[in-house]
C-alpha positions as semicolon CSV with decimal commas, in nm:
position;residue;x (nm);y (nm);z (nm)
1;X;-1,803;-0,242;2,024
2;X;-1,891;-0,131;2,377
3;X;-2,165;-0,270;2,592
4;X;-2,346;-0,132;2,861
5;X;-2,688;-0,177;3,078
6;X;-2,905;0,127;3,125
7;X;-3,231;0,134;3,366
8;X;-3,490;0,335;3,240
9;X;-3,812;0,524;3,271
10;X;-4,059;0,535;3,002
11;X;-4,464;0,643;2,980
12;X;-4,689;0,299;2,945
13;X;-4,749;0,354;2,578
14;X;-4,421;0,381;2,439
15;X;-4,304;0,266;2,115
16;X;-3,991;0,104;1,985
17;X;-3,864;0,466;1,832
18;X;-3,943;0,610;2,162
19;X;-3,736;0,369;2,420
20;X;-3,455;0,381;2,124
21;X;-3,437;0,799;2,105
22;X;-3,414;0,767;2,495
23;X;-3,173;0,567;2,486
24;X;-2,949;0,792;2,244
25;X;-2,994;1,117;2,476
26;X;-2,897;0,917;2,798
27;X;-2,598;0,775;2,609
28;X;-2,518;1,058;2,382
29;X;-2,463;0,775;2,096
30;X;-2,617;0,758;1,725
31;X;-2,526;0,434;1,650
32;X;-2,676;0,144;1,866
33;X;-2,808;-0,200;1,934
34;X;-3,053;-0,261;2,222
35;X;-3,200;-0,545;2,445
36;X;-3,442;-0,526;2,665
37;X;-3,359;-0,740;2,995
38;X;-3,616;-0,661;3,233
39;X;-3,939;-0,463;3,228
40;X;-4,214;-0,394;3,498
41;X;-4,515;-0,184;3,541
42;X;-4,453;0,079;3,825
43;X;-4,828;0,154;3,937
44;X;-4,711;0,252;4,290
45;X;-4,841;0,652;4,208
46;X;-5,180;0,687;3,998
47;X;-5,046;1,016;3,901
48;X;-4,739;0,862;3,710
49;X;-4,797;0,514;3,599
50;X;-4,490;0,397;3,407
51;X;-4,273;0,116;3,287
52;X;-3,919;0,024;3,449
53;X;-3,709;-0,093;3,186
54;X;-3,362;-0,228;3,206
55;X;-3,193;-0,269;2,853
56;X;-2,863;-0,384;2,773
57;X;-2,720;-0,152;2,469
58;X;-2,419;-0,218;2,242
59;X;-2,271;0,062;2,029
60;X;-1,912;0,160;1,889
61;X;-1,981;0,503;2,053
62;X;-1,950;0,356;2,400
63;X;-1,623;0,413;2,601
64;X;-1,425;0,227;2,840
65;X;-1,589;0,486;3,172
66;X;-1,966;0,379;3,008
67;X;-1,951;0,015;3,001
68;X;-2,121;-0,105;3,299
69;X;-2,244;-0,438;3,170
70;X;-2,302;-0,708;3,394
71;X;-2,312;-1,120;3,341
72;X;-2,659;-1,257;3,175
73;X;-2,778;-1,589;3,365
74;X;-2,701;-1,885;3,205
75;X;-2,892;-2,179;3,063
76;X;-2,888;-2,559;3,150
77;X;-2,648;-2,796;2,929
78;X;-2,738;-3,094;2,809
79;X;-2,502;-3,356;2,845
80;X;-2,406;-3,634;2,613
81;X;-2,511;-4,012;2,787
82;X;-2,384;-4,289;2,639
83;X;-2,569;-4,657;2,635
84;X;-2,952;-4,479;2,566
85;X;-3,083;-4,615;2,858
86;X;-3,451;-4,639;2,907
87;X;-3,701;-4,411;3,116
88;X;-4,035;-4,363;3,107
89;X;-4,232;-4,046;3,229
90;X;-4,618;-4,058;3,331
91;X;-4,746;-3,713;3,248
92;X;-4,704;-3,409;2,976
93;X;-4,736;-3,110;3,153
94;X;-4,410;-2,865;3,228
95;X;-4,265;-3,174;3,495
96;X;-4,293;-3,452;3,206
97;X;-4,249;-3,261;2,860
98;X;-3,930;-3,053;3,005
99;X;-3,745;-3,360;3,141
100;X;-3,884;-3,574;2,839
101;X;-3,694;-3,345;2,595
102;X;-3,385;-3,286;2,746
103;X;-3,312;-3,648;2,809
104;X;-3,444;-3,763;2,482
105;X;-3,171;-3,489;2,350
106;X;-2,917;-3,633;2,582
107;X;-2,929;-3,965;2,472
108;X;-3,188;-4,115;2,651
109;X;-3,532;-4,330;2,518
110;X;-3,812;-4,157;2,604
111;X;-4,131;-4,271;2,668
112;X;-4,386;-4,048;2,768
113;X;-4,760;-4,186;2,874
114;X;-5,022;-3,943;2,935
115;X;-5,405;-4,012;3,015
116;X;-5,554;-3,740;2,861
117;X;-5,610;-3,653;2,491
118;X;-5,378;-3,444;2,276
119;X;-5,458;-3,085;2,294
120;X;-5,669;-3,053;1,986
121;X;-5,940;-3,297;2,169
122;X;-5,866;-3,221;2,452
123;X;-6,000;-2,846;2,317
124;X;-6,303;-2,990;2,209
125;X;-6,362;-3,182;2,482
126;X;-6,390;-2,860;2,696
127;X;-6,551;-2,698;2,502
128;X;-6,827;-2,965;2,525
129;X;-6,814;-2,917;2,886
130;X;-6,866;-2,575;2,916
131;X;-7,148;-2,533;2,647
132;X;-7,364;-2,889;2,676
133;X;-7,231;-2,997;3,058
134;X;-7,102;-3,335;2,904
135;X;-6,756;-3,395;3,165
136;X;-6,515;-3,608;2,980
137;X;-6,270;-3,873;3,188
138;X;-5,910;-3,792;3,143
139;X;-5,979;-3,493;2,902
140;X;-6,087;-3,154;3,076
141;X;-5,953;-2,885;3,256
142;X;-5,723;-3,114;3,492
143;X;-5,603;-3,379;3,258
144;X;-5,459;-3,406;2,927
145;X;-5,211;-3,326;2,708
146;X;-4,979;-2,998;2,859
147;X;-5,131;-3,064;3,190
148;X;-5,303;-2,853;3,361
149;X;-5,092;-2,532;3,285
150;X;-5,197;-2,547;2,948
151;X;-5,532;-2,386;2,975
152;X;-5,441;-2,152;3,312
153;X;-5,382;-1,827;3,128
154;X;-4,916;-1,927;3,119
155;X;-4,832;-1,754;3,411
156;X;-4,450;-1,761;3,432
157;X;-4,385;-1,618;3,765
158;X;-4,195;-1,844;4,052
159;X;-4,073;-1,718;4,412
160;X;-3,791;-1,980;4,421
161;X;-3,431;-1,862;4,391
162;X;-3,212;-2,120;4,333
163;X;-3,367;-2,198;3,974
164;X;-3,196;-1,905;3,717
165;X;-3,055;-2,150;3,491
166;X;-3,387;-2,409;3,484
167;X;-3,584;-2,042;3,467
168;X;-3,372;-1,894;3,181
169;X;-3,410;-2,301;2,995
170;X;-3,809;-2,344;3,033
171;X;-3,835;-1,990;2,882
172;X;-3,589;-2,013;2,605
173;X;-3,792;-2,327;2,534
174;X;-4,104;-2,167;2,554
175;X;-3,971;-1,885;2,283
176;X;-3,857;-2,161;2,069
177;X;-4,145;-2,350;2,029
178;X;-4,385;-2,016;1,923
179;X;-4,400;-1,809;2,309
180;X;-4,412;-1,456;2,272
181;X;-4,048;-1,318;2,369
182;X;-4,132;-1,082;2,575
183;X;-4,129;-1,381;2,860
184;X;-3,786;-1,362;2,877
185;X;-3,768;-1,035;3,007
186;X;-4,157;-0,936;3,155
187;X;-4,134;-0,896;3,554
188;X;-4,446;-1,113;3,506
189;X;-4,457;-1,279;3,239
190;X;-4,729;-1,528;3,089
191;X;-4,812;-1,681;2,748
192;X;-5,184;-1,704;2,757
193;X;-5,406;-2,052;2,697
194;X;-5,488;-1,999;2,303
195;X;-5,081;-2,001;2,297
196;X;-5,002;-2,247;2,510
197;X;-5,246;-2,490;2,277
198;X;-4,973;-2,427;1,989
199;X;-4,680;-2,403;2,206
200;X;-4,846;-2,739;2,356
201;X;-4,829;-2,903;2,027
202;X;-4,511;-2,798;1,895
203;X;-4,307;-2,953;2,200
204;X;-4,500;-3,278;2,108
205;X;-4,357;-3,321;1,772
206;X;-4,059;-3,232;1,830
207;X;-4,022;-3,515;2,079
208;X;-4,185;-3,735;1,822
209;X;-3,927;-3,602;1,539
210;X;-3,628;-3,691;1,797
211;X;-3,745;-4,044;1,852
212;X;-3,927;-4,021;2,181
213;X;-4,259;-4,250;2,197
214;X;-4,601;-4,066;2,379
215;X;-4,859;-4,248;2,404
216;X;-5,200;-4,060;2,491
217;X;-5,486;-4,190;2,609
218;X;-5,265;-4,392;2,819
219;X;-5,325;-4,396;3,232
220;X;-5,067;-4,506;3,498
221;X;-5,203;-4,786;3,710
222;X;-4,962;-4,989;3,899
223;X;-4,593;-5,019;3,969
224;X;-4,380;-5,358;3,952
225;X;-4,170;-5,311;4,224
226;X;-3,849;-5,521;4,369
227;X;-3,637;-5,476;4,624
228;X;-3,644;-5,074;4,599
229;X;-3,642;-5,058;4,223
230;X;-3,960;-4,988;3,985
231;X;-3,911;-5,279;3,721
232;X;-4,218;-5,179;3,491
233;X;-4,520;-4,951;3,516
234;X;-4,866;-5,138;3,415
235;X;-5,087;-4,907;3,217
236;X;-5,430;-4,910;3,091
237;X;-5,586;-4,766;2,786
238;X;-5,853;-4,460;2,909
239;X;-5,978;-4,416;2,519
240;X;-6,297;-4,408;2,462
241;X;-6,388;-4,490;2,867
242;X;-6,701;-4,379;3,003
243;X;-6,686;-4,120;3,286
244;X;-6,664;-4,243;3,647
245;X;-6,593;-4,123;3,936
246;X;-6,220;-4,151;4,071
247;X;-6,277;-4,410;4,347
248;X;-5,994;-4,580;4,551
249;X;-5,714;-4,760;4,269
250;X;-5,707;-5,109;4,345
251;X;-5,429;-5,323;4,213
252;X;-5,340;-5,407;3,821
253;X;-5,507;-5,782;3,710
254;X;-5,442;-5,817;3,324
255;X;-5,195;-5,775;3,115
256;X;-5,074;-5,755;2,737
257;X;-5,217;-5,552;2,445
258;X;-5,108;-5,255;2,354
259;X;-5,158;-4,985;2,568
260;X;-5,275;-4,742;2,277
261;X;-5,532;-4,998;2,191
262;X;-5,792;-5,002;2,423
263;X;-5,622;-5,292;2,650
264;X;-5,332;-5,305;2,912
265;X;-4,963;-5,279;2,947
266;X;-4,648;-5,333;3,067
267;X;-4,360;-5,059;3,009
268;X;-4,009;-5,109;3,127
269;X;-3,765;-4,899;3,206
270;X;-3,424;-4,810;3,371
271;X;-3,548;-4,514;3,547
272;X;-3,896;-4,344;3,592
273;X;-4,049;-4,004;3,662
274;X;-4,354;-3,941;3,741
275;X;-4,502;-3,643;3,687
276;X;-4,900;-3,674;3,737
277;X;-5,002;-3,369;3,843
278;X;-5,194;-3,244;4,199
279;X;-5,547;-3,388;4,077
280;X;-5,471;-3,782;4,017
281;X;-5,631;-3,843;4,344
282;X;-5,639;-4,235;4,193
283;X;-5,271;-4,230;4,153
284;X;-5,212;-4,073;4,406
285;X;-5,355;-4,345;4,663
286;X;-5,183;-4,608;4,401
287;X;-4,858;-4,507;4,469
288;X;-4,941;-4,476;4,862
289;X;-5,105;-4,824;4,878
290;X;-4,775;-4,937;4,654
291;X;-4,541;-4,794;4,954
292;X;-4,456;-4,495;4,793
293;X;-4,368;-4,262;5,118
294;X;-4,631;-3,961;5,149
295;X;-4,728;-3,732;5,399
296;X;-5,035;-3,509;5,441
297;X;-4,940;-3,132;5,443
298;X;-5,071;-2,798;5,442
299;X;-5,265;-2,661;5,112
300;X;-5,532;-2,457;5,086
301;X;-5,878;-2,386;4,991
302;X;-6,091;-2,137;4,889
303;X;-6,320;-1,956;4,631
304;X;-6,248;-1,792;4,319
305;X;-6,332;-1,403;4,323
306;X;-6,412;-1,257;4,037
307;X;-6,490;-0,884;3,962
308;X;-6,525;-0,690;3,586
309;X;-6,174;-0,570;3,463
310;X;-6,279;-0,202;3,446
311;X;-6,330;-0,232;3,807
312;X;-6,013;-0,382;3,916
313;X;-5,822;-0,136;3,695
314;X;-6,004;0,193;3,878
315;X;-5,923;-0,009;4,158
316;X;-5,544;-0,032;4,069
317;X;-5,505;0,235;3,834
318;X;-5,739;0,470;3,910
319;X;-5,897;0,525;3,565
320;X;-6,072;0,256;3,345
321;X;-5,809;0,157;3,088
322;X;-5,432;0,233;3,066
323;X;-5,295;0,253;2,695
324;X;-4,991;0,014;2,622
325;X;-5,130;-0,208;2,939
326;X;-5,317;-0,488;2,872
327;X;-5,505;-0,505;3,202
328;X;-5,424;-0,413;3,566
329;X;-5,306;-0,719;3,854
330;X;-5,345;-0,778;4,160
331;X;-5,174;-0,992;4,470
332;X;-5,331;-1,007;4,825
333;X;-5,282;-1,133;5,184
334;X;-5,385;-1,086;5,474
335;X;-5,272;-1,174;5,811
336;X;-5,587;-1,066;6,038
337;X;-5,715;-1,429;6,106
338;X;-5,562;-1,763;6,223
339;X;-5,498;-1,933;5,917
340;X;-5,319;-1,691;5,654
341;X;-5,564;-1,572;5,376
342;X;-5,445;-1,455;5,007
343;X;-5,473;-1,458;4,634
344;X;-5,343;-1,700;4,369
345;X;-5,361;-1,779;4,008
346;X;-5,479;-1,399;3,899
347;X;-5,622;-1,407;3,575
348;X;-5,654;-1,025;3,441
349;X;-5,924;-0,993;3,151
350;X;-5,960;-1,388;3,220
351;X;-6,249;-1,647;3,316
352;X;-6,340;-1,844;3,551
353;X;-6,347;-2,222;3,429
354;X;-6,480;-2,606;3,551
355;X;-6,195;-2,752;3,643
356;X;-6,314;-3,073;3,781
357;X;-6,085;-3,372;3,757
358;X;-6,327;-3,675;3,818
359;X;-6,759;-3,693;3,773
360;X;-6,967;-3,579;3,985
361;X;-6,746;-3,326;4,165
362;X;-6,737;-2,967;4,097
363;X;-6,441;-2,725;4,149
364;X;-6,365;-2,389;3,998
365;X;-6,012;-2,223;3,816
366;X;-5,912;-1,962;3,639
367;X;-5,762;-1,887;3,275
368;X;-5,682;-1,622;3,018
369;X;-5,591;-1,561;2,723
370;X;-5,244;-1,396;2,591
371;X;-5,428;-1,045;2,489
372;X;-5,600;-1,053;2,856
373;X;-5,868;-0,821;2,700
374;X;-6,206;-1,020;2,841
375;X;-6,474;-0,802;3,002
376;X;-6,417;-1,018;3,420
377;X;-6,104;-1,059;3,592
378;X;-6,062;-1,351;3,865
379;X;-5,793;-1,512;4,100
380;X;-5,807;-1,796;4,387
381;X;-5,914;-1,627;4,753
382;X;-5,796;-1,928;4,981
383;X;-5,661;-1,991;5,325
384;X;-5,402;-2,209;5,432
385;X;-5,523;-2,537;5,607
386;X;-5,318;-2,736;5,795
387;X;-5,334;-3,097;5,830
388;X;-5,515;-3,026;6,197
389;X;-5,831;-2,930;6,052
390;X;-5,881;-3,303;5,942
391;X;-5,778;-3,471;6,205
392;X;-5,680;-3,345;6,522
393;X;-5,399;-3,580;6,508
394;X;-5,188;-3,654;6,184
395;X;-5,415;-3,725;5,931
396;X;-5,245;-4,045;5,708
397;X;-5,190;-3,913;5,336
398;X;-5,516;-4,145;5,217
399;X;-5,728;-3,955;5,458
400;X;-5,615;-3,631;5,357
401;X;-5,737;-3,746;5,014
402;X;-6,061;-3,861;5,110
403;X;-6,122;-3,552;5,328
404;X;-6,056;-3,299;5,004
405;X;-6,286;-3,532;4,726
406;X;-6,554;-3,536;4,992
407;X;-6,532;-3,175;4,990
408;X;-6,508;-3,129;4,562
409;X;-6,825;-3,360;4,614
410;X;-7,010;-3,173;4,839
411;X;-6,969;-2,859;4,626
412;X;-7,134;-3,098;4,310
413;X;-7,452;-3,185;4,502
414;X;-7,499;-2,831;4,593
415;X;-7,610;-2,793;4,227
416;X;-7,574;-3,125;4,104
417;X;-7,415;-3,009;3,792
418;X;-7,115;-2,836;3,671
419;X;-7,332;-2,493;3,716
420;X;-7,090;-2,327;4,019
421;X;-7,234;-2,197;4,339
422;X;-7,168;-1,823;4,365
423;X;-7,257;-1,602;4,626
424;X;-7,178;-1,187;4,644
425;X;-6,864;-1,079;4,844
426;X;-7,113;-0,804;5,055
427;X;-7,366;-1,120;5,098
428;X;-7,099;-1,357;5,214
429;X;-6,951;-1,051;5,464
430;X;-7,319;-1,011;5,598
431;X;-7,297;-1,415;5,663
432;X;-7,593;-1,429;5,412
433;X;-7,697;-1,654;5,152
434;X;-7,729;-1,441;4,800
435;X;-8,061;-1,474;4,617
436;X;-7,905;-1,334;4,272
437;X;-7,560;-1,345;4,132
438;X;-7,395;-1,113;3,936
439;X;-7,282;-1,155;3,518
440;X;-6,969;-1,371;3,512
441;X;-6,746;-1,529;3,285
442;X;-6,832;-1,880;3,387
443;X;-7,007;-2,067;3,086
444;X;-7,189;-2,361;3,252
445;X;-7,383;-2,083;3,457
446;X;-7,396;-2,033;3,842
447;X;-7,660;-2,078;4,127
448;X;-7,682;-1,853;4,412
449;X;-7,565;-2,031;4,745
450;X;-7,460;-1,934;5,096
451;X;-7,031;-2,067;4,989
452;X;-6,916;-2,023;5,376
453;X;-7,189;-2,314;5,476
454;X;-7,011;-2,545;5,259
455;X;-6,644;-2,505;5,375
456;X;-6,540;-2,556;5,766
457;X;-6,584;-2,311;5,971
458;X;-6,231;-2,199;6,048
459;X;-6,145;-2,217;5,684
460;X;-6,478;-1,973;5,616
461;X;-6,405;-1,730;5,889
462;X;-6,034;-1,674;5,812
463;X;-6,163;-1,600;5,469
464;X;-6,476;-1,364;5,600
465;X;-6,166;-1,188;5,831
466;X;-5,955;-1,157;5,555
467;X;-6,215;-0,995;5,292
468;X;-6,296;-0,782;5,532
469;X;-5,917;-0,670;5,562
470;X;-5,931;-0,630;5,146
471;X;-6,230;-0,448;5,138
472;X;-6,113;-0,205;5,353
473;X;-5,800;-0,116;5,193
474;X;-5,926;-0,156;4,844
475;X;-6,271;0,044;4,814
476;X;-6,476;-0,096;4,587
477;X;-6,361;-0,435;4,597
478;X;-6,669;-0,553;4,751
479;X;-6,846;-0,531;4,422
480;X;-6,756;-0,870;4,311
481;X;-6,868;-1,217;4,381
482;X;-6,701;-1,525;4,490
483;X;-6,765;-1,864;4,328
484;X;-6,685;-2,203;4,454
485;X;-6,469;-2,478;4,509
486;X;-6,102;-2,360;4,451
487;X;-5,914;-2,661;4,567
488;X;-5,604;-2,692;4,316
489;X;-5,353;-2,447;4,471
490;X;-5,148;-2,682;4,630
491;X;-5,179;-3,082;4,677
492;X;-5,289;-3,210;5,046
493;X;-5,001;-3,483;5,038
494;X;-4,592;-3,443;4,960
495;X;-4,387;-3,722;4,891
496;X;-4,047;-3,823;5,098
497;X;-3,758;-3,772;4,862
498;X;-3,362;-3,738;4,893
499;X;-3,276;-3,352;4,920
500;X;-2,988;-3,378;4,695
501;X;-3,061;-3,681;4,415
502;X;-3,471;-3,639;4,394
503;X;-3,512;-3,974;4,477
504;X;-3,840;-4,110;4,610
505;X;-3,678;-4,242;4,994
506;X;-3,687;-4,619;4,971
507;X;-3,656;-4,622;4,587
508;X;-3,347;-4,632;4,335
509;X;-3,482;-4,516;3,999
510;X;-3,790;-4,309;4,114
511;X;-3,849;-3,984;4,072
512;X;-4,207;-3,824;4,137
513;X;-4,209;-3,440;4,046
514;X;-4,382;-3,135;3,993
515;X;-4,704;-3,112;4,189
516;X;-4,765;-3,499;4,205
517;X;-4,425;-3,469;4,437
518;X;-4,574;-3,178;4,633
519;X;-4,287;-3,001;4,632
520;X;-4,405;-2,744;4,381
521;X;-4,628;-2,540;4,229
522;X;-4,699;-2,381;3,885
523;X;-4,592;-2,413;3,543
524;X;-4,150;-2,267;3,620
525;X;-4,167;-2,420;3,917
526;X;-4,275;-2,761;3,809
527;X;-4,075;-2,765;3,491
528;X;-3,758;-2,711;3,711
529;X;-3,809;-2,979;3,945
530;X;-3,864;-3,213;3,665
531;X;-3,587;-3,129;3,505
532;X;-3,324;-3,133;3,824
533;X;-3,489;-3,426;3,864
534;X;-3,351;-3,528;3,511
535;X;-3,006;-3,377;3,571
536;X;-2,948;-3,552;3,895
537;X;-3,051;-3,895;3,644
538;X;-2,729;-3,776;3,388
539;X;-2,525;-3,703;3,708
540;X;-2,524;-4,071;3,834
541;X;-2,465;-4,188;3,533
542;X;-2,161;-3,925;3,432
């Protein structure tokens, strides 16, 4: 049997019969297996919009001059630990279920604590939010069971290089647990919310069916540390809780009870890995005030654009629809101001959703669903801010945190509800507020506002300078509107940690990753720093 890799052109609406007959003329074969390895959409010419396809083909037909086939990237092994030691992880989105599994596989006890609801309340629980404005503590957008990744639309994509093995795992794992399999070759690929909520659930139980513990409903609130080692985490039971607002996390007082029964806890452990996400502001000044070493750091903020699909594919593709395409994409930057301006978190055929983590605060995301086929498409419009704009100086890691809630705040009391403040991109280039907003995607409604009043002033005119820089090279684009807070691209604070174990510096057995660590970013990208972060744990123990 020869083997060989072929790259390929093919028109957007191609079926299996088609990509198969080409591949018989370019090979001159009858008798073949196929696999497709990578595939993109090449939308660089309007005229000749096509898919780039590279397939790796075996057939008996192939001779020694034809095979050309190169190595496929490996996966991750999971190594055999002897002794099950303990470790707990505090979170279950891609930083805490990846590393939970693998280790649990490997030998380990796993127990996982998250403070949100399982996914099938945690559904319901947004969906209350959206239709009747009633915010839920510890089950919304931000928190709860799959993190927040889960209801983000599954975006797949990560810039990093040095991750082919974690990349090639985390998708295999995806596949196995009910993703579409087109992930593991898509240029960019993505699962889409209603399957993450399955994909979500399946990852559970199998955890549960290997013998790891998760208990939900169950919040991180203090660390029992000695002499550079985490003994025990202290938890707290969030059922049932009524909402509050996220405050500054004082220290733990009671203990006992069960920590699935509405009391308190004590968990101990060998090792620990935290894996909170970017929005535990609470935990986040915890950990500080515990002598866990952060820093503040750049991230960004922003609004969340959103235009309807048709437009953005006449935009991209220069007619309305584009058979055997679900729905045109975009990235953008611009370098025309001071502080760098570009998209995030697109969300073709998507909406725009409340993602606040705490009461009484009020920021905006995006998701979308696997078939991408809603009427609106959105994605993050932010600038970079550096720690400067805070505090001339270096601002300390709690003010950085008090700076960006007083912001998510701010944007509340403009409406004081979850209703969104929204504002037209030509109104907010004229430096004008809007008196109308156009029909969006965004359930709990939105209220016309002047946005760049409400953000500083350098952080409003880089974004101004770089709309302006969009609008010019993308006619049309003006015909959207931008709605407000996006604050969730990247955390304000990064922890210190060893370069080469993952190691919190001053600590022997913890680990913070994913974007509590602020290291990364997304759902690959997080999911491979938790589970290095597990690795490196089998490595000192090999």
């Amino acid at each position: 049997m020869g083997q060989t890799e072929l790259n390929m052109k093919i028109f957007c609406h191609y079926s299996h019969k088609d990509l198969e007959e080409q591949i018989r003329r370019k090979l001159r074969v009858k008798n073949l297996r196929y696999r497709i390895l990578k595939k993109s959409l090449d939308s660089r010419r309007k005229d000749n919009i096509h898919w780039q396809i590279r397939v790796l083909v075996d057939s008996p037909e192939i001779n020694e001059t034809q095979q050309t086939a190169g190595s496929q990237p490996g996966s991750l092994e999971i190594p055999n630990i002897s002794g099950s030691p303990r470790i707990l992880i505090a979170g279950s989105g891609p930083a805490g279920i990846f590393p939970a599994l693998f280790l649990q596989k490997a030998g380990f006890r796993v127990t996982l604590i998250e403070r949100g609801r399982r996914v099938d309340d945690r559904s319901r629980d947004i969906e209350k939010l959206e239709k009747e404005a009633v915010f839920t503590e510890n089950s919304n957008y931000s928190f709860g069971e799959g993190g927040a990744g889960t209801f983000s639309d599954g975006k797949l994509t990560s810039r990093s290089k040095h991750i082919k093995k974690e990349r090639r795992y985390i998708l295999e794992e995806f596949v196995r647990h009910g993703a579409p399999e087109e992930i593991l070759y898509l240029a960019h690929p993505h699962i889409g919310s209603d399957r993450l909520v399955p994909v979500a659930r399946s990852m559970r139980r199998e955890l549960e069916d290997l013998g790891g513990e998760i208990l939900f409903d169950t919040m991180l609130k203090d660390l029992d540390i000695k002499d550079g080692r985490v003994r025990a985490v202290h938890t707290e039971s969030t059922a049932n809780k009524p909402s509050a607002s996220s405050g500054n996390s004082g220290g733990f007082t009671s203990s006992g009870g069960s920590a699935s029964s509405g009391g308190s806890s004590s968990i101990e452990a060998d090792y620990f890995l935290l894996a909170t996400g970017h929005s535990a502001l609470d935990t986040f000044r915890m950990l500080i005030n515990r002598g866990v070493p952060y820093v503040s750091k750049n991230f960004a903020l922003g609004f969340r654009m959103e235009h309807s699909q048709e437009r953005i594919n006449r935009i991209q593709w220069g007619c309305p629809s584009l058979e055997g395409v679900k729905a045109a994409e975009y990235r953008l930057t611009s370098g025309r101001a001071e502080l760098p301006v570009y998209s995030f978190c697109m969300c073709p055929g998507g909406k725009v959703v409340p993602a606040a983590a705490f009461k009484d605060s009020n920021i905006v995301n995006g998701m979308s669903y696997y078939n991408r086929d809603g009427a609106f498409a959105n994605a993050a419009l932010v600038a970079g801010v550096p720690p400067r704009l805070i505090n001339e100086t270096e601002p300390a890691p709690l003010e950085s945190l008090d700076w960006l809630e007083s912001l998510e705040q701010a944007f509340y009391r403009e409406t004081d509800h979850y209703k969104a403040p929204a504002m037209t991109i030509k109104d907010f280039l004229q430096n004008r507020r809007s008196d109308t907003v156009l029909p969006s995607s965004y359930e709990p409604g939105l209220v016309p506002s002047d946005l760049g009043r409400l953000l500083p002033a350098p952080v409003t005119k880089a974004l101004r300078l770089g709309l302006e820089d969009i609008c010019r090279r993308m006619p049309g684009w003006d015909e959207g509107q931008l709605i407000g807070l996006e604050s969730k691209t990247s955390s304000p604070v990064q922890v210190l940690r060893d370069k080469d174990s993952g190691l919190t510096r001053g600590f022997e057995n913890l680990f913070i990753c994913g974007e509590a660590s602020g290291w990364s970013g997304g759902i690959v990208s997080s999911a491979s720093d938790g589970l290095k972060c597990a690795l490196n744990i089998c490595q000192s123990l090999l």
